[in-house]
C-alpha positions as CSV (number, residue, x, y, z in Angstrom):
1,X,-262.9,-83.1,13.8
2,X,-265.1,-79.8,13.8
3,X,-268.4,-80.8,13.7
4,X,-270.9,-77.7,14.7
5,X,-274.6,-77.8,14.7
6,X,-276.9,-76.4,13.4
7,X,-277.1,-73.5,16.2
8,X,-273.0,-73.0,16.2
9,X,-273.6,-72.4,12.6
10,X,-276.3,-70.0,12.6
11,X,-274.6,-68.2,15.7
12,X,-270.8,-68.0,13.8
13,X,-272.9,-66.3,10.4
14,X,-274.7,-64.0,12.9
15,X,-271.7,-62.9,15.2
16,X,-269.3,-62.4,11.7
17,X,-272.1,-60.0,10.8
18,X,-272.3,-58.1,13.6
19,X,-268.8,-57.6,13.9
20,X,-269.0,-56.2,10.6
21,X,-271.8,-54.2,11.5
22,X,-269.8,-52.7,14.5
23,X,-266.6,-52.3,12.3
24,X,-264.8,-54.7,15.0
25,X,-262.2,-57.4,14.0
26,X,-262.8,-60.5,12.0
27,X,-260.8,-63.7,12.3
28,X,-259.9,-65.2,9.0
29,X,-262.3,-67.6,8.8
30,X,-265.2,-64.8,9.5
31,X,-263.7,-62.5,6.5
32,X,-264.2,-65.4,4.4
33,X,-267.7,-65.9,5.4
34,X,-268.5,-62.0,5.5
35,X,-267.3,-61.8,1.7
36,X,-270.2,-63.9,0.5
37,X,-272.5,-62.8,3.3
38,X,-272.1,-59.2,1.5
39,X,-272.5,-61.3,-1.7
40,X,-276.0,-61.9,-0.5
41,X,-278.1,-58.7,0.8
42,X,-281.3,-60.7,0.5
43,X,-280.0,-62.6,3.5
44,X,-278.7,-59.5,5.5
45,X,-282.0,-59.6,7.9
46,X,-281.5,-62.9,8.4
47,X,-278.1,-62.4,9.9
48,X,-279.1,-58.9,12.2
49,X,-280.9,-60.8,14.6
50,X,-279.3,-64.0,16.5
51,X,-282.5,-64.9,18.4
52,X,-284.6,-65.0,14.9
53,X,-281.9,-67.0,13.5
54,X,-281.9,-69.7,16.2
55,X,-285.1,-70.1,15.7
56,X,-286.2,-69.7,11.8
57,X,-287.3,-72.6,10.3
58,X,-286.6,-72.8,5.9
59,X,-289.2,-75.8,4.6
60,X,-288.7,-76.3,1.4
61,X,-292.7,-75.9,0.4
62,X,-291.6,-73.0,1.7
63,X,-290.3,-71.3,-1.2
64,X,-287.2,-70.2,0.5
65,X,-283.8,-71.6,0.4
66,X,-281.9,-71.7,4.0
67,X,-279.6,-68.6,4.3
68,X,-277.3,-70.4,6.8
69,X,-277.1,-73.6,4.5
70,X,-276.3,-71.5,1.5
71,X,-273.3,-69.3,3.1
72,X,-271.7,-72.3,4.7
73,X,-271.7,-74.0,1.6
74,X,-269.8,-71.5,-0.1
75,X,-267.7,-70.9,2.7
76,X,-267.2,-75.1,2.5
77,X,-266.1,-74.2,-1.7
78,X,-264.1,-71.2,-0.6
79,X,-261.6,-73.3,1.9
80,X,-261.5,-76.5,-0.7
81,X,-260.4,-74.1,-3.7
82,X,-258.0,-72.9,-0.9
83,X,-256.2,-75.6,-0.2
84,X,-256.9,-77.6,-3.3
85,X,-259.1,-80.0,-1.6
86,X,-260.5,-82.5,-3.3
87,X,-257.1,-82.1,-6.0
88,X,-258.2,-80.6,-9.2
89,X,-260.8,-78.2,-7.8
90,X,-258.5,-75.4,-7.9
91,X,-258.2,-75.5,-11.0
92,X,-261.6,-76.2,-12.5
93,X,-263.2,-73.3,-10.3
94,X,-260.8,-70.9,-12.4
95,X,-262.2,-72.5,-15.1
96,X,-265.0,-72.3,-14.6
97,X,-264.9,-68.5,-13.2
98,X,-263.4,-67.2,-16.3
99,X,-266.0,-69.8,-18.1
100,X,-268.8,-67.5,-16.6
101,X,-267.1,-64.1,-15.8
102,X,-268.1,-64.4,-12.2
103,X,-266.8,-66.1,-9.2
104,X,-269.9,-66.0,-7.6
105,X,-271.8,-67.6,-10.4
106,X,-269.2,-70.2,-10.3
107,X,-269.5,-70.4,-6.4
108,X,-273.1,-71.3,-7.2
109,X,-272.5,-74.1,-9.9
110,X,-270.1,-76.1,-7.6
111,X,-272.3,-75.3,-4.6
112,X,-274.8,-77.2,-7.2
113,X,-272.7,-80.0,-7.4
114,X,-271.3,-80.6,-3.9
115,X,-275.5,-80.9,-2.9
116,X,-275.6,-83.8,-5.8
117,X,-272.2,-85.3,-3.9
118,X,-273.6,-85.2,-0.7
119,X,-277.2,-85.9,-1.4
120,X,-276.1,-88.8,-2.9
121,X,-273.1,-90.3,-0.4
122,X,-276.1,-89.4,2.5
123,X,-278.6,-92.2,0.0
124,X,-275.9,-94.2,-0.5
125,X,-274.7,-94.1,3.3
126,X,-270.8,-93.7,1.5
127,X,-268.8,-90.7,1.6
128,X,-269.2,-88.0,-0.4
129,X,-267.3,-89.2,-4.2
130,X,-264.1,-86.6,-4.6
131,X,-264.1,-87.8,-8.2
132,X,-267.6,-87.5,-9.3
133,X,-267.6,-83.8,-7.1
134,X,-264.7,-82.6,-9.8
135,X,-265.7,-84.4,-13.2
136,X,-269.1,-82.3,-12.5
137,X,-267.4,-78.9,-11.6
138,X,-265.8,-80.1,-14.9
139,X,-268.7,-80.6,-16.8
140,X,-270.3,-77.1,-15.6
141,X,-267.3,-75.9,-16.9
142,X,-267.3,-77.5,-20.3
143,X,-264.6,-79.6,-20.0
C-alpha cells in the first residue's frame, strides 16, 4: 500500500507544479493533481517553492487552511469518482455537479464529507464508513 508522508506529499504537489511551470511532461497522476492545483491560484506560491513547502506549518488558529491537505483531498475524490470507489459515488458526484453547476463546487461538498468520514473513523479508531461517505454526498445532493 502507498502510504506517503507528509514531506512525499508536499514534494509530489511542488514537483507537478514545476513541471508545469517548465512546460515539461506530467505523469497521469500529476495532470490530475495540476488540474485542481490551477483550480486554486491562491495556493500557486505555495507550490513555487519546495523548501518553503517542507517547512510551512497551517494551525488552524491560523486562519489558513493547508494547501497540500486540500489538493490531495480532491485528488483522493478525483481517483474515487474514477474508478467508482466507494460504488455509488460516481454517480452522486454527477449529481451533485449538475446539482450545483460546478464540478469544483461539488469537489468541495464531498471533500466536506470525506473530512466528516475520516474525522470520525480516526475518533472511532474504525475505518472510514463507505456508506455514510455516499448517503452524505447524497444528502449535499438532495437526494
Amino acid at each position: 500500500m502507498f502510504n506517503p508522508g507528509k514531506d512525499d506529499v508536499r514534494r509530489f504537489f511542488c514537483e507537478a507544479w514545476r513541471k508545469h511551470v517548465a512546460a515539461a511532461p506530467l505523469t497521469p497522476l500529476e495532470a490530475m493533481a495540476l488540474d485542481w492545483m490551477l483550480e486554486h491560484p491562491e495556493y500557486h506560491g505555495d507550490l513555487s517553492d519546495t523548501q518553503a513547502a517542507l517547512s510551512a506549518e497551517y494551525p488552524v488558529e491560523g486562519g489558513r487552511s493547508n494547501p497540500f491537505l486540500h489538493l490531495s483531498m480532491h485528488l483522493a475524490v478525483s481517483e474515487q469518482v474514477s474508478i467508482d470507489q466507494p460504488p455509488g459515488i460516481r454517480a452522486a458526484f454527477e449529481t451533485l455537479a449538475a446539482r450545483r453547476g460546478s464540478l469544483h463546487d461539488a469537489a468541495h461538498e464531498i471533500i466536506e464529507c470525506l473530512g466528516q468520514v475520516v474525522w470520525q473513523a480516526q475518533r472511532d479508531r474504525t475505518m472510514p464508513d463507505s456508506a455514510a461517505y455516499i448517503e452524505c454526498i447524497r444528502r449535499c445532493a438532495g437526494g
